[in-house]
DRENFITOR-210848 format. One record per residue (C-alpha): x, y, z; chain; residue number from 0. Coordinates in pm, 1 decimal, padded with zeros to 6 digits, m for minus. Each point is the difference from the previous one (the first is absolute). Example, Ala and Ser with C-alpha at 12.3 -4.5 7.8 and 13.67 -1.06 7.14 Angstrom:
// DRENFITOR-210848
{pt {01230.0; m00450.0; 00780.0}; "A"; 0} {pt {00137.0; 00344.0; m00066.0}; "A"; 1} 
***
This chain:
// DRENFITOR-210848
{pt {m02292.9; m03470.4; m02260.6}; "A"; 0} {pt {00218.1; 00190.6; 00243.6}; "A"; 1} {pt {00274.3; m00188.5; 00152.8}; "A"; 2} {pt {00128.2; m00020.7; 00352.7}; "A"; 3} {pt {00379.6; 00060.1; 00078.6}; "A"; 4} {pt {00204.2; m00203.4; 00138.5}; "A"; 5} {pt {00157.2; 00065.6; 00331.1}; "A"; 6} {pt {00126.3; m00329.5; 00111.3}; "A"; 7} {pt {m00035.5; m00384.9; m00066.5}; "A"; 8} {pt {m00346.7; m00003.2; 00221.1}; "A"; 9} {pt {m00095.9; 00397.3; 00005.1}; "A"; 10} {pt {m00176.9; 00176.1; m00306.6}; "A"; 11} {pt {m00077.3; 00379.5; m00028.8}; "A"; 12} {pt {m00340.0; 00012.0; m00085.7}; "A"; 13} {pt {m00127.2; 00336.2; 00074.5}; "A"; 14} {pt {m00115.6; 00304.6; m00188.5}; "A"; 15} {pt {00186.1; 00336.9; m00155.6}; "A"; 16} {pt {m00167.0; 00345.0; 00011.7}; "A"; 17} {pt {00146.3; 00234.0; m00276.5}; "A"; 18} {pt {m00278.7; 00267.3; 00062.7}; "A"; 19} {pt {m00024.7; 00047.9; 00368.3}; "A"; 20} {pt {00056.4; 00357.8; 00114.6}; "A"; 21} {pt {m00053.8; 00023.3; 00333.7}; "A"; 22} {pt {m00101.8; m00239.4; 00213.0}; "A"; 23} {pt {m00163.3; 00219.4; 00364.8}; "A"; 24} {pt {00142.0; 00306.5; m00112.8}; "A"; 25} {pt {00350.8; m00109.5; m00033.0}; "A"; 26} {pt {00102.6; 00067.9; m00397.4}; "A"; 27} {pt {00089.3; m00299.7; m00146.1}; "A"; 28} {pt {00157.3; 00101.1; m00306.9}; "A"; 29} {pt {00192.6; m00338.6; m00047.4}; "A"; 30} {pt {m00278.9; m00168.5; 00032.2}; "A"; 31} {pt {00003.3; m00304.2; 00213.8}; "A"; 32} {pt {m00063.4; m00410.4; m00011.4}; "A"; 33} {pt {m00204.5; m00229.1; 00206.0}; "A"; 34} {pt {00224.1; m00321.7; 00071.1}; "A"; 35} {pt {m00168.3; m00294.2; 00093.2}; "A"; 36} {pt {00233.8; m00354.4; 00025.2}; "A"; 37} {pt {m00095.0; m00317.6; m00050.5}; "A"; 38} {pt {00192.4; m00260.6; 00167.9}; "A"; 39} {pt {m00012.7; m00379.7; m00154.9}; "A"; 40} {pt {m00019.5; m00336.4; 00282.0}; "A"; 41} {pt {m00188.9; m00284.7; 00048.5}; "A"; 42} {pt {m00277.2; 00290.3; 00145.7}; "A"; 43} {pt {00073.6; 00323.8; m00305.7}; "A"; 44} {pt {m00024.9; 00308.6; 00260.0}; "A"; 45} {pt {m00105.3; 00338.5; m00141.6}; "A"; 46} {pt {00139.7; 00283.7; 00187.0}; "A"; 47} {pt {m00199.4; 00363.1; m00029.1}; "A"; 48} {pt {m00203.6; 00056.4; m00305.1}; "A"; 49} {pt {m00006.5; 00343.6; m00212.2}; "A"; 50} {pt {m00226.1; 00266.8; m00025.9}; "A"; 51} {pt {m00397.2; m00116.2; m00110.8}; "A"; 52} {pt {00069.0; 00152.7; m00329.8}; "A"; 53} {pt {00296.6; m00199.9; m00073.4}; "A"; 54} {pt {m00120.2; m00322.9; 00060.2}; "A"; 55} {pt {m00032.8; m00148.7; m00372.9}; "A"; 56} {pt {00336.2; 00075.9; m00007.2}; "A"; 57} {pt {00098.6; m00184.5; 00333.6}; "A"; 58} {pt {m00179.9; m00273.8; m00130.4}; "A"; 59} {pt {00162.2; m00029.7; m00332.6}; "A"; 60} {pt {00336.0; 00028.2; 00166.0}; "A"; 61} {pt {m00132.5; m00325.1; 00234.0}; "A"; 62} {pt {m00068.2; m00197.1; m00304.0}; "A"; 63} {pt {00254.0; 00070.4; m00161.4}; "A"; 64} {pt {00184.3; m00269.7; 00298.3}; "A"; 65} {pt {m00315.6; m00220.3; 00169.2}; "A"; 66} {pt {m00364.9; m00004.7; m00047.7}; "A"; 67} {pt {m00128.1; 00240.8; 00278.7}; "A"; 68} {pt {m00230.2; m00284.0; 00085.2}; "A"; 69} {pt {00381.2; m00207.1; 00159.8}; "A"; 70} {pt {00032.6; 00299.6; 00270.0}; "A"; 71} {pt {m00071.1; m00074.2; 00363.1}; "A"; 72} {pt {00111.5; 00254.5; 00149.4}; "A"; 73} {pt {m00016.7; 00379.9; 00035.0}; "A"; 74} {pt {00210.9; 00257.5; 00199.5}; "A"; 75} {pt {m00133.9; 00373.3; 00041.6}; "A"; 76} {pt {00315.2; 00199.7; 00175.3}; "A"; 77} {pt {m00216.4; 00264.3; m00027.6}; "A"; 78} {pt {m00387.3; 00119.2; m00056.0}; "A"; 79} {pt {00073.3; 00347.2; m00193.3}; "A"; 80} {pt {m00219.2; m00028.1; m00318.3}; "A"; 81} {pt {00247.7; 00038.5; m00252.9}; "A"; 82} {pt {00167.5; m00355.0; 00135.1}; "A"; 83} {pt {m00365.2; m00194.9; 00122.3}; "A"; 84} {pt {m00229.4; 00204.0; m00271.5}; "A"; 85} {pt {m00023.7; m00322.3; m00140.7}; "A"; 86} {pt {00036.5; m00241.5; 00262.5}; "A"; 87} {pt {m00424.2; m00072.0; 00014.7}; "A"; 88} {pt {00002.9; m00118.0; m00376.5}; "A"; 89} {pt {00359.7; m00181.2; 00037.2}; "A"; 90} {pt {m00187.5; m00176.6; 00254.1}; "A"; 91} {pt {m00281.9; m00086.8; m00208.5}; "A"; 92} {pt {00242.7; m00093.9; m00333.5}; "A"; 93} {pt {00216.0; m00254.3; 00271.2}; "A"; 94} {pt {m00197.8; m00116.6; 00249.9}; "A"; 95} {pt {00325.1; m00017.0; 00246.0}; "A"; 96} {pt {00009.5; m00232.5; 00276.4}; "A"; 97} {pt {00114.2; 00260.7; 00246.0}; "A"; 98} {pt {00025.3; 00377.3; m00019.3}; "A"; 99} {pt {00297.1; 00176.9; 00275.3}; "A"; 100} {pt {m00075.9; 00304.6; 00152.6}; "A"; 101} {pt {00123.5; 00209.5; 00270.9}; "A"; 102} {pt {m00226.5; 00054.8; 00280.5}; "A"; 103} {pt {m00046.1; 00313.7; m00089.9}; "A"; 104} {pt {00008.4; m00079.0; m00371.1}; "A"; 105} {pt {m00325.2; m00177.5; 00098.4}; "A"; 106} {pt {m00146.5; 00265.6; 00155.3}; "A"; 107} {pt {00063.7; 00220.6; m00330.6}; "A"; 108} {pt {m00081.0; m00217.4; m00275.7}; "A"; 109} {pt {m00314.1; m00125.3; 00135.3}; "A"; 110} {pt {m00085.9; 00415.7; 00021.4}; "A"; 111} {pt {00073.9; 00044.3; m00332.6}; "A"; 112} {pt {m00191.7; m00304.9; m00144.7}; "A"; 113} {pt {m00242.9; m00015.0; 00216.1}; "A"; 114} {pt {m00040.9; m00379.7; 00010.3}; "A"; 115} {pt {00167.4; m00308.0; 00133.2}; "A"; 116} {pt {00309.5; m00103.9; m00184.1}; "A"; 117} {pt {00099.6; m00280.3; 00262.2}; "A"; 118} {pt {00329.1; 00184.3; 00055.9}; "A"; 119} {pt {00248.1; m00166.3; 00243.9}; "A"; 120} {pt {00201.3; 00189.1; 00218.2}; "A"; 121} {pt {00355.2; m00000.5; 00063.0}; "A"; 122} {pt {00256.2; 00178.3; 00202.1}; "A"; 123} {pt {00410.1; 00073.0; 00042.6}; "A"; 124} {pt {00100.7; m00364.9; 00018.2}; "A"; 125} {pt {m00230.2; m00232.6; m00129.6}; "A"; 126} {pt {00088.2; m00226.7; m00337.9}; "A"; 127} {pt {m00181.5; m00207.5; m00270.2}; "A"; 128} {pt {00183.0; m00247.2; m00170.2}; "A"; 129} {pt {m00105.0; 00048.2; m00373.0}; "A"; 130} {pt {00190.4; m00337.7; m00074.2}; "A"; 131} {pt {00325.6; 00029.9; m00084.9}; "A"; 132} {pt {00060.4; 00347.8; 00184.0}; "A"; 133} {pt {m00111.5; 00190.2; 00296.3}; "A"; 134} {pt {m00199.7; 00340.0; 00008.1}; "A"; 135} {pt {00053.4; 00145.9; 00333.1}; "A"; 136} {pt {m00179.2; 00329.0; 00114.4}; "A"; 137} {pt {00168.9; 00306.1; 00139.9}; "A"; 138} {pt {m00287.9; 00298.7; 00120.5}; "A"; 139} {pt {00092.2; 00352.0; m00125.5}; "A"; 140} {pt {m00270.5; 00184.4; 00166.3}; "A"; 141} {pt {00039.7; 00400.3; m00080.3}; "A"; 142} {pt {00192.5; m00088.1; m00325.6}; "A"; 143} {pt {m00116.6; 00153.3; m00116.4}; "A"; 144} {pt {m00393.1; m00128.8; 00154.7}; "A"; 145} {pt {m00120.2; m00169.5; 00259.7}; "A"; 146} {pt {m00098.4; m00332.2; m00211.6}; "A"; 147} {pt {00414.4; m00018.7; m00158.7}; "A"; 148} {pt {00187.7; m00292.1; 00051.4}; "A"; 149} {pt {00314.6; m00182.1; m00188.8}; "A"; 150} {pt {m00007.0; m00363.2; m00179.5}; "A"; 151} {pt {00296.8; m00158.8; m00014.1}; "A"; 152} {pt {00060.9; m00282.5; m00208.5}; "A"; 153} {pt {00256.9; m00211.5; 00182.4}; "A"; 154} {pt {00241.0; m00215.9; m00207.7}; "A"; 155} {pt {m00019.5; 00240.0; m00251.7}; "A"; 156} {pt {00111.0; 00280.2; 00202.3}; "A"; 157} {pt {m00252.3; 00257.2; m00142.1}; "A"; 158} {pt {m00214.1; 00272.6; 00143.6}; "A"; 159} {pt {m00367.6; 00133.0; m00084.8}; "A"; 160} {pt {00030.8; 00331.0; 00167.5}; "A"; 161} {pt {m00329.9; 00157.7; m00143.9}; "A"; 162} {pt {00052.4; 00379.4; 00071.2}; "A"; 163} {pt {00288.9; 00000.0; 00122.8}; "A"; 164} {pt {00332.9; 00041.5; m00217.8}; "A"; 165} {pt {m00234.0; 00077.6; m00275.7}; "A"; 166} {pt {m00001.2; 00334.6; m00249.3}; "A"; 167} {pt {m00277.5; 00135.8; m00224.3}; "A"; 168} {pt {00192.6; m00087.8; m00301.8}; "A"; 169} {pt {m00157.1; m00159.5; m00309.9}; "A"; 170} {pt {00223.3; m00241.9; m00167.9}; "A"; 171} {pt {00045.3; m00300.3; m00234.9}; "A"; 172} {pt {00353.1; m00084.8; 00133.9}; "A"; 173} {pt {m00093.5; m00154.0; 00304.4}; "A"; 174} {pt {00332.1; m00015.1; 00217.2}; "A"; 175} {pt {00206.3; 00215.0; 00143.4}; "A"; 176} {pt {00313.0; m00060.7; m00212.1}; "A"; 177} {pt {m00209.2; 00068.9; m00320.4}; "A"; 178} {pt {m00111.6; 00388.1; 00126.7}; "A"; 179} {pt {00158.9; 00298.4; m00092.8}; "A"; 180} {pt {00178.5; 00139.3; 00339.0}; "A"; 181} {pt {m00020.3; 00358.5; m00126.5}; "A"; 182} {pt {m00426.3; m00069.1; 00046.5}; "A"; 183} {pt {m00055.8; m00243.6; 00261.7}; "A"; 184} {pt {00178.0; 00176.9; 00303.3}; "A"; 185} {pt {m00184.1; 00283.6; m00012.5}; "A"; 186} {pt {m00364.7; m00168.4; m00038.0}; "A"; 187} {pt {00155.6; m00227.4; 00266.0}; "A"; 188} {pt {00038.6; 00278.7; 00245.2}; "A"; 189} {pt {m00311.9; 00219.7; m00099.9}; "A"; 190} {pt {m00194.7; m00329.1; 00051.7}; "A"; 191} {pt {00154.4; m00043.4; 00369.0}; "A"; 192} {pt {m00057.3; 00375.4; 00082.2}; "A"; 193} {pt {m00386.4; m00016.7; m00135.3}; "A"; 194} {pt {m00115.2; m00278.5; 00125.9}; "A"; 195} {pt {00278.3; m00149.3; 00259.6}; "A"; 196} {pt {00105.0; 00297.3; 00182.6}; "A"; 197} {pt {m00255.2; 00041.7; 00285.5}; "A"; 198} {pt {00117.4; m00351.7; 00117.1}; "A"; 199} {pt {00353.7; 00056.2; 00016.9}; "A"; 200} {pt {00021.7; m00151.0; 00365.6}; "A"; 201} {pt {m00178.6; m00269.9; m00085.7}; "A"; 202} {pt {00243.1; m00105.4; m00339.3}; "A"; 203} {pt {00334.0; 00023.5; 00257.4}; "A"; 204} {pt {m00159.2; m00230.5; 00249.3}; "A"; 205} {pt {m00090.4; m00237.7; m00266.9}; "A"; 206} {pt {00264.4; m00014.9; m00145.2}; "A"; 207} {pt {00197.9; m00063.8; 00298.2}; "A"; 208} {pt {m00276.0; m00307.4; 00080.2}; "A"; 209} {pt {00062.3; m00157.5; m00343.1}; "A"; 210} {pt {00381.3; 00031.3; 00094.4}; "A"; 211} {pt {m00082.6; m00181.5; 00353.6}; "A"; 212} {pt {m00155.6; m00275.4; m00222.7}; "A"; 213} {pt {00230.5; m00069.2; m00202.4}; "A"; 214} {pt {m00160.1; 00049.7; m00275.6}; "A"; 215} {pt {00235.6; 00017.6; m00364.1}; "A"; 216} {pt {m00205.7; 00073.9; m00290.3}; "A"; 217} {pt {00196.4; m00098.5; m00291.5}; "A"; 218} {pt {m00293.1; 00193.0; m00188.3}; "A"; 219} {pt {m00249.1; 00279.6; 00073.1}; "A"; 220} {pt {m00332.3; m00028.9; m00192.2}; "A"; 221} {pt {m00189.1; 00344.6; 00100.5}; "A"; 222} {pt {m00346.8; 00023.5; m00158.6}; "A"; 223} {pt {00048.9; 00371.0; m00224.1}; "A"; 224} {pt {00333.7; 00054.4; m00195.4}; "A"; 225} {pt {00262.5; m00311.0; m00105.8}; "A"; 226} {pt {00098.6; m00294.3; 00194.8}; "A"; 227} {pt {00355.1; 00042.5; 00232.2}; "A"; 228} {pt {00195.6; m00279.3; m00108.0}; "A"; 229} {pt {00374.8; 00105.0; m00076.3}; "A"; 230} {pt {00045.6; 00244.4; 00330.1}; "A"; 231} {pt {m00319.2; m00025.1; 00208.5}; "A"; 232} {pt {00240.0; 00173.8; 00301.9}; "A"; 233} {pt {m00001.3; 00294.3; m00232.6}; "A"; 234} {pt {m00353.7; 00106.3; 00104.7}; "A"; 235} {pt {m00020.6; m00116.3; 00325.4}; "A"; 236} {pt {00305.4; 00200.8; 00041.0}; "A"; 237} {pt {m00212.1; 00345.7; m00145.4}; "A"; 238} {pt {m00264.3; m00100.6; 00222.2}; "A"; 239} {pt {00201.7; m00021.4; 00325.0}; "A"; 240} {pt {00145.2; 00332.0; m00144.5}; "A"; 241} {pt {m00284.1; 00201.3; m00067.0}; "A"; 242} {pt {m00174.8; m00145.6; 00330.2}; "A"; 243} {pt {00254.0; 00190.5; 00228.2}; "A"; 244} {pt {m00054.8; 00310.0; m00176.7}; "A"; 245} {pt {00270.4; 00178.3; 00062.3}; "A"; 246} {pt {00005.0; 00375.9; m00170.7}; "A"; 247} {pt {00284.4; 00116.8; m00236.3}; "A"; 248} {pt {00066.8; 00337.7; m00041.3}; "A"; 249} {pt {m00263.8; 00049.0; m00224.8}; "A"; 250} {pt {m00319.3; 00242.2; 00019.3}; "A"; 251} {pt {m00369.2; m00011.2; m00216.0}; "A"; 252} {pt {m00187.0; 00315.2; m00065.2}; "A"; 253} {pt {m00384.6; m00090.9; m00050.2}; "A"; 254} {pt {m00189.2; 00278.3; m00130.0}; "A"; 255} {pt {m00301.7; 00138.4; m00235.8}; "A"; 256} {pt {m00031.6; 00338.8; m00089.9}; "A"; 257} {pt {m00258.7; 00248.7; m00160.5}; "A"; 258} {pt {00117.9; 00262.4; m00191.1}; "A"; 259} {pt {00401.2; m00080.2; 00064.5}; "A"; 260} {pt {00074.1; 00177.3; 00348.4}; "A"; 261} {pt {00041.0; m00357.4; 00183.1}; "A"; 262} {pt {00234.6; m00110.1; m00258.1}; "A"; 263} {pt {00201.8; 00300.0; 00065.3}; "A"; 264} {pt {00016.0; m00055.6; 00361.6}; "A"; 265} {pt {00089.8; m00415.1; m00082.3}; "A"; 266} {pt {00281.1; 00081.5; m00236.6}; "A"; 267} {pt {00143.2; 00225.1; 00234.6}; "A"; 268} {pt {m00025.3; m00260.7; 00276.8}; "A"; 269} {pt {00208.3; m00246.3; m00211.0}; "A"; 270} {pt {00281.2; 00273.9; m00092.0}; "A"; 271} {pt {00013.5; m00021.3; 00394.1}; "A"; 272} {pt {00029.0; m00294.2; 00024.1}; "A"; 273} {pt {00232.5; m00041.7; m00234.8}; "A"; 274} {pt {00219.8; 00220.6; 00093.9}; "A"; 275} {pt {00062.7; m00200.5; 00308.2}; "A"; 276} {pt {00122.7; m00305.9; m00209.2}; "A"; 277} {pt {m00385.4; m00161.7; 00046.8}; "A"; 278} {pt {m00158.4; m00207.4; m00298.2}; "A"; 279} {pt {m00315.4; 00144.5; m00071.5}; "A"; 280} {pt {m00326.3; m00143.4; m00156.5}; "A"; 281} {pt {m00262.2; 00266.9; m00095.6}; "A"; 282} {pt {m00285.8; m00186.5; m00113.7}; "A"; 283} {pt {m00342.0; 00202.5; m00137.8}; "A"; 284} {pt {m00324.1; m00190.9; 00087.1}; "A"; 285} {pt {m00133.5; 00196.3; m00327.6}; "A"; 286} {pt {00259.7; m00246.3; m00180.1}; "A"; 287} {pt {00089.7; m00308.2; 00219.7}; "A"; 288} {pt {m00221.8; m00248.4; 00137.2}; "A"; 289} {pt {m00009.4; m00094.4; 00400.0}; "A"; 290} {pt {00207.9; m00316.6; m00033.9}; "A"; 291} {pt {00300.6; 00151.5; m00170.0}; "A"; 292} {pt {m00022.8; 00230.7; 00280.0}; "A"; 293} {pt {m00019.7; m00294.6; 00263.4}; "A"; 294} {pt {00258.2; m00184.6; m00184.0}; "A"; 295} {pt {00249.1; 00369.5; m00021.2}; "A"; 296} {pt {m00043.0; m00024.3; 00421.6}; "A"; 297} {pt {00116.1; m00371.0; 00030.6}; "A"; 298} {pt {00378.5; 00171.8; 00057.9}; "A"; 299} {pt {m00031.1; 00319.7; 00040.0}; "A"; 300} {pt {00012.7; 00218.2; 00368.9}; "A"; 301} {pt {m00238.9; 00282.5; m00032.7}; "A"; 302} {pt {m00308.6; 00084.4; m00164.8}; "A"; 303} {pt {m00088.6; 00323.0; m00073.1}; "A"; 304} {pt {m00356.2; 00077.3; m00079.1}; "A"; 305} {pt {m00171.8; 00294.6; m00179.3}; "A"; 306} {pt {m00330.4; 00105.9; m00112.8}; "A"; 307} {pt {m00232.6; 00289.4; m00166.1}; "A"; 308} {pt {m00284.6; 00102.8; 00221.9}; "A"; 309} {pt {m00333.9; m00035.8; m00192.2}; "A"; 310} {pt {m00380.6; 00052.2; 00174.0}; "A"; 311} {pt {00205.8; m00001.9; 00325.5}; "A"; 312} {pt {00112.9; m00358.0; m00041.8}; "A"; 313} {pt {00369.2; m00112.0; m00104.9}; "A"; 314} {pt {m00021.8; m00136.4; m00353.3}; "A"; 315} {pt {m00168.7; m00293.2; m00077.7}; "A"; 316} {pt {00342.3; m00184.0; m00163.9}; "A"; 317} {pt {00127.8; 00074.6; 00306.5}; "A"; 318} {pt {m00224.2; m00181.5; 00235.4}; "A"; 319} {pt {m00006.2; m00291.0; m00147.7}; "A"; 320} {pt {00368.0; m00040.3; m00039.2}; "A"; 321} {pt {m00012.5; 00037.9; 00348.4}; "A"; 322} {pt {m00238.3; m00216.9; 00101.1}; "A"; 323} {pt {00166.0; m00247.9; m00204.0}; "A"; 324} {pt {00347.7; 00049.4; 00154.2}; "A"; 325} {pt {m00176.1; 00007.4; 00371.9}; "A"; 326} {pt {m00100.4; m00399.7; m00086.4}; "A"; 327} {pt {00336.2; m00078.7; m00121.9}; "A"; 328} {pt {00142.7; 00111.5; 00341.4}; "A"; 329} {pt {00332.1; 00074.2; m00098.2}; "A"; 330} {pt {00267.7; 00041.7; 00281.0}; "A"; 331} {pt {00268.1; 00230.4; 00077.4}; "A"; 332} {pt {m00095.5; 00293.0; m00206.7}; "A"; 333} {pt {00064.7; 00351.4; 00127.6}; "A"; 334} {pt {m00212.0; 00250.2; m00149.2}; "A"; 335} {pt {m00179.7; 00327.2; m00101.9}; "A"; 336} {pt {m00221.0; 00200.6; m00206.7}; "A"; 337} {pt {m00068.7; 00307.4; m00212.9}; "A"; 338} {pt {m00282.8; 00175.3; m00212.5}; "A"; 339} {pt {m00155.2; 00325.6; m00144.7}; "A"; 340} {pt {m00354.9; 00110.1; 00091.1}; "A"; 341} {pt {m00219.9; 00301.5; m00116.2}; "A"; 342} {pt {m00166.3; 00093.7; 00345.2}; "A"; 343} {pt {00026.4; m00301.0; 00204.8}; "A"; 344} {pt {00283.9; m00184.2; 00076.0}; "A"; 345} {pt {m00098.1; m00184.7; 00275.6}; "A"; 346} {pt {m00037.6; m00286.3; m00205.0}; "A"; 347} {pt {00361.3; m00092.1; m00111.4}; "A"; 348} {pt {00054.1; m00049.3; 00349.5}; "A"; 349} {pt {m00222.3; m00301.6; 00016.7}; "A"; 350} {pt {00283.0; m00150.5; m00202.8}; "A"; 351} {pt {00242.9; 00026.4; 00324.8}; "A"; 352} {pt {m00278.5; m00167.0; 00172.3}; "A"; 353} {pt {m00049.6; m00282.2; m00229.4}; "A"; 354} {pt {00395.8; m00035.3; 00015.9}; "A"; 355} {pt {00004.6; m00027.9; 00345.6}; "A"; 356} {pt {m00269.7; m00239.1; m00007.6}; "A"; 357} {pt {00189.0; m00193.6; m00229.3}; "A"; 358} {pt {00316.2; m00004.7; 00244.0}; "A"; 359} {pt {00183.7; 00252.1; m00174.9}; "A"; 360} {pt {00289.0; 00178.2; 00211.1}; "A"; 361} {pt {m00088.7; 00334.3; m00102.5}; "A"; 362} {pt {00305.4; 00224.4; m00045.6}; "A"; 363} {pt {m00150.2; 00364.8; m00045.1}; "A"; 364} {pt {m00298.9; 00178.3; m00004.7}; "A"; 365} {pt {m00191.2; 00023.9; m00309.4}; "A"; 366} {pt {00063.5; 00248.0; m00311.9}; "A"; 367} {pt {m00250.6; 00201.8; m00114.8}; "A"; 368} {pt {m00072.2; 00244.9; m00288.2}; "A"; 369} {pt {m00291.5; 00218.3; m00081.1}; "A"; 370} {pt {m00020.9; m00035.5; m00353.2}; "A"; 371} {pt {00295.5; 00048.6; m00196.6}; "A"; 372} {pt {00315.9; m00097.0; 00255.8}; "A"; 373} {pt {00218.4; 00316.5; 00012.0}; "A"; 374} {pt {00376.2; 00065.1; 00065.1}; "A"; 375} {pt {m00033.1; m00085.3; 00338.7}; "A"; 376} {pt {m00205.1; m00270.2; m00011.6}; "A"; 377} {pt {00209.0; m00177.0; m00224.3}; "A"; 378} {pt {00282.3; 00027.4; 00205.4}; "A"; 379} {pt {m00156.7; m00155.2; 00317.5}; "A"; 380} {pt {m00086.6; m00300.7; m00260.8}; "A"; 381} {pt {00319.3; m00029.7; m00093.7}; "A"; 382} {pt {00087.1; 00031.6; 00373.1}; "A"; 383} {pt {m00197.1; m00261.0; 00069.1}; "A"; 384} {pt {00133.0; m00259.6; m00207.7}; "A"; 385} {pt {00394.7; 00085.1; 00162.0}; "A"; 386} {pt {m00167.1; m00067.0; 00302.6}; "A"; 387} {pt {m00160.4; m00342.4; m00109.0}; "A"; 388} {pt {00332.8; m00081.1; m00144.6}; "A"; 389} {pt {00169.4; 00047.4; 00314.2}; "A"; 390} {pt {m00238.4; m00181.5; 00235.8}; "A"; 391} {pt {00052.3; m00271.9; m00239.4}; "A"; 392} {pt {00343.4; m00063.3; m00030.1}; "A"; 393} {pt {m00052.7; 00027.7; 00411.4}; "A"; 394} {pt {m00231.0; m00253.4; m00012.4}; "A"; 395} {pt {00211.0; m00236.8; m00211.3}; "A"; 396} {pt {00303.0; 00045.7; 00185.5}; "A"; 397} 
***
């Protein structure tokens, strides 16, 4: 039988770990990831979140392991996403809970997925149940990163069930922060924040300047993907406040696909421009890199750069959908441009300065083009290009 972990005298991890996941809505998850569900012990044994439908046996065993599933009363979804209330319908049936917390709009999702009446009770920012022997008290989240997220936080104990947020796509058997390798978790850290958090970047700094007004002092952060925050919780709510503000560096991506070679060219000249005017560059090839290293290259960077093959009169494929992914992620404060060869119509590459603009981008020069093979000249004005994107930027950073 699986066994749960731990996490304090009254709180038990008893959620799920994914060693095969590889990308979970198009963001690669090459870590993996877990599904953390907590089960909190009291006169009334609370259940907070559940895992992924797949994973319940293993949520279950995990349960045992502490209580018959039959002793829990209570059950807290922070948040409806499938992968945390997959298997809510059939913990439900395997408990029998006296009452099952909700936000309003937690209600609203879960009875859309389901389809049927789970007698869900709804809560909002404020409200507490006494579990006997602690509080719970609610705190809404809405836009964190859905509509339906809210916080539990377990009183006396000091400890927060942040579902979402604070989280990483990082499968793990060491379950806390002080047991994780620091050259790995930082980066799946960030890459989570800039895949999944990013577009709600307002939102996190207001929130986290409402949980300051309240006072509240989590002694531990209990996200539900990645370890538990027990030894420096601060630590990530730190990253988050920085990587909220977004504030470029003096850094600059390249984001390109090529053919037969000539929009490489014209990126690697780019970079030596950029370069050249003391600017960190990033060339990343969508024939080689999936979107959300791209998204998570952006998180600090200033500019991004954009180039693309023309094929059937359409900018590559690779290349719209990196772009339609970065367009969701809404990522501030960029300055921008783009590039790309053609055969007999070039019109298209400059629906990539449109899509930039779209996407907020300042852009800083008109776009590059080559028919075919870029020659002498061409590859100048790239390499002009990117000393002119340097220069904006260290303007901009100024």
């Amino acid at each position: 039988m699986m066994q749960a972990v731990k996490i304090s005298d009254k709180v038990y991890w008893v959620g799920a770990i994914d060693w095969n996941l590889r990308d979970f809505h198009g963001y690669a998850t090459r870590r993996g990831t877990t599904y953390n569900a907590y089960l909190v012990l009291g006169e009334k044994p609370t259940l907070v979140d559940t895992v992924k439908k797949e994973f319940y046996d293993e949520m279950m065993q995990r349960i045992k392991s502490v209580i018959d599933p039959k002793k829990i009363q209570i059950i807290i979804s922070n948040h409806s996403e499938l992968d945390h209330s997959g298997a809510l319908a059939q913990t439900l049936e395997a408990t029998e809970p006296d009452e099952v917390y909700v936000s309003a709009m937690g209600q609203k999702n879960l009875t859309a997925h389901f389809h049927r009446d789970l007698k869900l009770k709804i809560v909002k920012t404020g409200d507490k149940i006494d579990i006997g022997g602690d509080i719970i008290s609610f705190l809404e989240a809405r836009m964190l990163h859905w509509p339906d997220s809210m916080f539990s936080y377990l009183e006396n104990e000091k400890i927060l069930f942040s579902n979402d947020v604070f989280g990483m796509h990082l499968a793990t058997d060491k379950l806390f922060d002080d047991e994780n390798d620091e050259h790995v978790w930082p980066t799946e850290a960030e890459k989570y924040y800039a895949n999944i958090v990013l577009p709600y970047s307002d939102i996190v700094l207001r929130f986290l300047e409402q949980v300051k007004k309240m006072g509240l002092t989590p002694k531990v952060i209990a996200p539900d993907h990645g370890f538990v925050w027990r030894k420096n919780p601060t630590k990530i709510v730190n990253l988050y406040t920085q990587w909220a503000t977004q504030k470029p560096t003096n850094k600059a991506v390249i984001v390109y696909d090529t053919m037969w070679g000539s929009s490489e060219k014209m990126a690697r000249q780019i970079a030596d421009g950029l370069s050249s005017g003391g600017t960190r560059v990033r060339i990343l090839s969508m024939h080689h890199n999936d979107r959300s290293e791209v998204a998570l290259a952006l998180l600090d960077s200033a500019a991004l750069i954009v180039g693309t093959p023309v094929l059937n009169s359409q900018i590559f494929p690779a290349m719209a959908d990196v772009l339609c992914y970065l367009k969701g992620l809404k990522k501030k404060n960029l300055l921008g441009a783009a590039f790309g060869s053609y055969g007999w119509n070039g019109a298209p590459i400059d629906v990539l300065t449109k899509t930039l603009e779209e996407m907020g981008v300042q852009i800083v020069c008109p776009a590059v083009k080559s028919m075919f093979v870029p020659d002498e000249q061409t590859s100048e004005k790239c390499r002009e290009m990117g000393v002119q994107i340097s220069r904006a930027i260290k303007e901009k950073i100024q």
